[in-house]
N, C-alpha and C positions, 0 to 999 in steps of 0.2 A: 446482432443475432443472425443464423444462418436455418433455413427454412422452419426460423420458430424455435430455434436451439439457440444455449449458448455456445459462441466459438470459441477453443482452446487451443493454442498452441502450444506443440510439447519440442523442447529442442535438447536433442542430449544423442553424441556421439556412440551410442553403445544400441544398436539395432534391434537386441533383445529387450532396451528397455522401453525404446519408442512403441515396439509390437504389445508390449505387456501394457501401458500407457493407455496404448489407441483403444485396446479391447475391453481396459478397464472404465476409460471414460466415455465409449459410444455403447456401452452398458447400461451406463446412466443416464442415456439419451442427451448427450452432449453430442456435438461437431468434432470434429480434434483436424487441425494441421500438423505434418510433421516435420520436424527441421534435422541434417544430421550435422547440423555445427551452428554456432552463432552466426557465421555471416549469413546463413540461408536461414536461419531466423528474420533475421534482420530486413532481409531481401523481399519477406513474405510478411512485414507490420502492415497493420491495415486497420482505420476505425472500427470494422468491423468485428474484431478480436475481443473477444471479452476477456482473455487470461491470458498470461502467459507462465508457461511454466521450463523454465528453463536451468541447465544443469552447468554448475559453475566451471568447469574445467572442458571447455573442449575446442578443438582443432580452428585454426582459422582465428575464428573471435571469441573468447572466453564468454560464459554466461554474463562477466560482469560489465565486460566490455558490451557488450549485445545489451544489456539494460539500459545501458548510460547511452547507445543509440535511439534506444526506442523512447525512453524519457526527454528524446530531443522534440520529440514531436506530438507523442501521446502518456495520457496518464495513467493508463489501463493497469489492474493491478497485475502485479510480478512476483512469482512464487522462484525462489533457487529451490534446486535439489544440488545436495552436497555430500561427498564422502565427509565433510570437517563439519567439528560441531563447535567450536571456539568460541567465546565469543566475540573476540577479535574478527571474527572471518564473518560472523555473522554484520557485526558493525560493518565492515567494507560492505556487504550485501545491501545493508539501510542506507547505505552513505548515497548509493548510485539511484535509488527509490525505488527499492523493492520493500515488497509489504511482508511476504513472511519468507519462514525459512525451512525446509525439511532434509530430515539429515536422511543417508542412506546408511543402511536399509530400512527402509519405512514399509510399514504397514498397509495394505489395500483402506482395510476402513479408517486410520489416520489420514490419509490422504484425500480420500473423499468427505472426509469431515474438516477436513482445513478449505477444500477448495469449496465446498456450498458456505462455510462461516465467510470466506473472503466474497463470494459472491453476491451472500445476501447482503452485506454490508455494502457496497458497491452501487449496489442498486437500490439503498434504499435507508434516510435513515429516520429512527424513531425520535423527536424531540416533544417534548411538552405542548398541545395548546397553545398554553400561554404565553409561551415561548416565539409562535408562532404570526407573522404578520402576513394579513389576505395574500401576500405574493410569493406566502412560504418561502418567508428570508428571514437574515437575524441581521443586525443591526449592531454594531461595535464602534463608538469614534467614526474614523472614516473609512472603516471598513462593513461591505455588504457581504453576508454570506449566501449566496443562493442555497437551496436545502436540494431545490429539484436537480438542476446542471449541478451542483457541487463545486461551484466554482465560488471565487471571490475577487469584488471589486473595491479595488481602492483610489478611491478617486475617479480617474476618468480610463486606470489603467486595469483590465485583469490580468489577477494575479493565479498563477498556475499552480498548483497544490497536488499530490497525489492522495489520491480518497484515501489514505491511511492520515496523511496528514492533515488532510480535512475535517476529518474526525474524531483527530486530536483539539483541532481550532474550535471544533462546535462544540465538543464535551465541555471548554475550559469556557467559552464563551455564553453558554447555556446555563451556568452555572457559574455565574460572577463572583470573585468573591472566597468561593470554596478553594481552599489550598487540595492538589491532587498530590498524593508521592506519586514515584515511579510505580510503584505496586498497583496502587488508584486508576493509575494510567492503562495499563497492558490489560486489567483485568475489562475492566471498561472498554476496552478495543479489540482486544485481540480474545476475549469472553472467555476463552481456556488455555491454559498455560503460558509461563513468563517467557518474553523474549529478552530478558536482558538488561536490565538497568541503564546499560552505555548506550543500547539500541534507542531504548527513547529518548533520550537525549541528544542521540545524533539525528531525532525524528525533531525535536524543538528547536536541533539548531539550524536545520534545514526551514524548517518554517519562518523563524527570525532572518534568516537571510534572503527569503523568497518576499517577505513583507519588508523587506529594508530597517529590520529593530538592532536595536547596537543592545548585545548583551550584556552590557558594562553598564547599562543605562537603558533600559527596556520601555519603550513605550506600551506595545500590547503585552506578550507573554512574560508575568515576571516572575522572579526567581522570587521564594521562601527560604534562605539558606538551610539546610539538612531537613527539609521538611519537602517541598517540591517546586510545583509551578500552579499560578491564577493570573486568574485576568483581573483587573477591578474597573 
């Protein structure tokens, strides 16, 4: 946070839409950095960044390419802005670990209702009591899930996860047992509107790979064939 604000970075090659951006998120008593390409995105990552929000097509370093940097080092969540709404284009977007997606031309109040859903979830999640052990963790096999940092350890290693895919791991792990669809999935995370069937999937396959599960043979996240995914 920046004097008590969250910080947002906006990266997108088109001047008019950085100025339209800044004015619309220090509106809202947000911070905003600005970037006019991916590499000066890039150049300006910092713990301190609560968003990023960056436009996939520009000079220098692509939006996608500028994620797949900053997910070298941070988990922070990642919003594209795109002229393509595919969902092909979208899956490449989930692939690099960006959280959502906004097609252009998007709306003022869509947009400010995507980045406070991504924010509050970020910072913060709701799980049951009972659920809950004094050191607000969850507890899987030999996997710890912290609730507070959002991280998870396995074994003596942590394991790096971006808070969307954390919160796919907590939903399925809070709830052992329960078979989720895709549908189950997006509505539960992403609380309004579908991302995409392929997108979660490419969010479970990223998880399964992050935890070292062989999806031939799943230790934590397993498949229900044409039904979805549980843990047991």
């Amino acid at each position: 946070m920046k004097d008590g604000k969250k910080l947002i970075l906006v990266a997108d090659d088109e001047l008019e839409i950085r100025d339209i951006l800044k004015l619309l998120l220090t509106g809202e008593s947000y911070s905003v950095l600005l970037a006019e390409d991916g590499q000066a995105a890039v150049n300006q990552m910092s713990p301190e960044i609560d968003l990023y929000i960056l436009d996939v097509n520009m000079p220098r370093l692509s939006g996608i390419m500028a994620a797949a940097e900053i997910r070298k080092q941070y988990e922070t969540p990642i919003v594209f802005l795109t002229a393509y709404s595919s969902e092909s284009d979208k899956v490449m977007g989930f692939s690099v670990g960006a959280d959502d997606y906004i097609v252009k031309p998007f709306s003022n109040a869509e947009l400010l209702m995507r980045i406070r859903a991504i924010l509050r979830r970020s910072t913060g999640f709701s799980v049951s009591a009972a659920s809950q052990t004094p050191k607000n963790q969850l507890t899987f096999q030999d996997l710890i899930l912290d609730l507070d940092s959002q991280s998870v350890l396995k074994g003596e290693t942590v394991i790096s996860l971006t808070y969307t895919e954390f919160k796919i791991l907590e939903l399925l792990v809070t709830h052992k047992k329960k078979i989720y669809s895709l549908d189950n999935i997006y509505q539960s995370i992403w609380e309004d509107g579908a991302v995409g069937d392929s997108a979660i999937m490419v969010h479970i396959k990223n998880i399964r790979k992050k935890l070292g599960d062989n999806s031939r043979n799943p230790v934590y996240i397993k498949t229900a064939w044409g039904r979805g995914y549980y843990i047991d």
